[in-house]
C-alpha positions as semicolon CSV with decimal commas, in nm:
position;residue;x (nm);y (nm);z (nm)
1;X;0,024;-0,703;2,228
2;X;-0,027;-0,776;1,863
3;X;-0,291;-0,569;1,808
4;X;-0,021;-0,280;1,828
5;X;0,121;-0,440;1,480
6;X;0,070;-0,220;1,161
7;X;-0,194;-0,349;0,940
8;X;-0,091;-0,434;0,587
9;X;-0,296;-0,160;0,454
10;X;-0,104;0,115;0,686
11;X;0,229;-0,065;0,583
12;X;0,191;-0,061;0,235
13;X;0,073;0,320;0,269
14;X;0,398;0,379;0,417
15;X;0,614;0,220;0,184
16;X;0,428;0,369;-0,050
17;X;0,452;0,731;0,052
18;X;0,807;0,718;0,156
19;X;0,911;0,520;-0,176
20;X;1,039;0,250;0,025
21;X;1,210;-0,076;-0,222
22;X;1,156;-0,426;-0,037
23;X;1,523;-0,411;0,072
24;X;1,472;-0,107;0,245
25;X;1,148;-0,217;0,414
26;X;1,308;-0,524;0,524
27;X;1,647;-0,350;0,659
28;X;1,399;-0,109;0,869
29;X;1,194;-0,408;0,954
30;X;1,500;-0,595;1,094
31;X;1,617;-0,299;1,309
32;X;1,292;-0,220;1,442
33;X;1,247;-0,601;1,482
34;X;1,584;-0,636;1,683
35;X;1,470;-0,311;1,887
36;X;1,156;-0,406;2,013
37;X;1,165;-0,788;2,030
38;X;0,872;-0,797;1,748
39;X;0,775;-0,730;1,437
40;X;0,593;-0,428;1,461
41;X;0,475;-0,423;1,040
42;X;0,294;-0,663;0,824
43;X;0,424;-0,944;0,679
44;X;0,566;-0,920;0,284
45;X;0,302;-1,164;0,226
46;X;0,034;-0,969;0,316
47;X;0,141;-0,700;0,146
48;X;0,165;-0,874;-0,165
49;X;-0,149;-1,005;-0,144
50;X;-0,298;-0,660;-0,134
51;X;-0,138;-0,580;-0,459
52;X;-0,257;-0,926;-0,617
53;X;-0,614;-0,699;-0,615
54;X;-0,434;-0,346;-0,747
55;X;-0,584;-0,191;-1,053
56;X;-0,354;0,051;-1,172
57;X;-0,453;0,406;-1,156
58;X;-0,561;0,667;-1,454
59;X;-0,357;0,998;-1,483
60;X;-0,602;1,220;-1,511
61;X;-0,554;1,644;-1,606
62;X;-0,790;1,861;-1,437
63;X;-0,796;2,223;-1,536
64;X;-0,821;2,481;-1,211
65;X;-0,864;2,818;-1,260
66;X;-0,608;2,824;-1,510
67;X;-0,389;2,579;-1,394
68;X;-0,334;2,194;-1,445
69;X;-0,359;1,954;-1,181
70;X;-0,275;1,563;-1,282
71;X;-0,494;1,298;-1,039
72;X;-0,439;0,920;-1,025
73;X;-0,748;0,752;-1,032
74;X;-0,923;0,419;-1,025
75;X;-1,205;0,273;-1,180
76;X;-1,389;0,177;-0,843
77;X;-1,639;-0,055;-1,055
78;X;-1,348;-0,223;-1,192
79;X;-1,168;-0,205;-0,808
80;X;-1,473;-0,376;-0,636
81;X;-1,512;-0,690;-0,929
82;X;-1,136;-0,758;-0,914
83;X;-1,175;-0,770;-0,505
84;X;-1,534;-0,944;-0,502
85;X;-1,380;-1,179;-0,796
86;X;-1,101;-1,265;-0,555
87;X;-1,275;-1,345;-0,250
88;X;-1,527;-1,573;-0,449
């Protein structure tokens, strides 16, 4: 049955895309907790760990066919080091 928990990669995706603050993750947390008997998401430790390794991204302006397009990137070089660094 725990393999049906959300990884703390998916969770902070989610909080991410729906612009989630930590008291609103941890209100939906608690209902869906109380709901299903479980916690169904990653811990907030997890998830902070994962942003421990965050490099923050470049805004970058592309030019298509006449028309700007802004893209956060990351440096992956400097993405793997900080990871590789961490697990060292």
């Amino acid at each position: 049955m725990d393999d049906l928990r959300m990884d703390e990669f998916s969770t902070m995706a989610m909080v991410h895309e729906a612009n989630l603050t930590t008291a609103a993750l941890r209100t939906i947390n608690r209902y869906l907790t109380g709901f299903f008997g479980r916690r169904l998401m990653a811990s907030e430790r997890k998830i902070k760990n994962i942003l421990e390794d965050d490099v923050p991204p470049e805004i970058i302006d592309v030019d298509v066919s006449g028309k700007k397009h802004q893209f956060y990137v990351k440096n992956l070089t400097l993405v793997i080091e900080t990871s590789v660094t961490k697990r060292m």
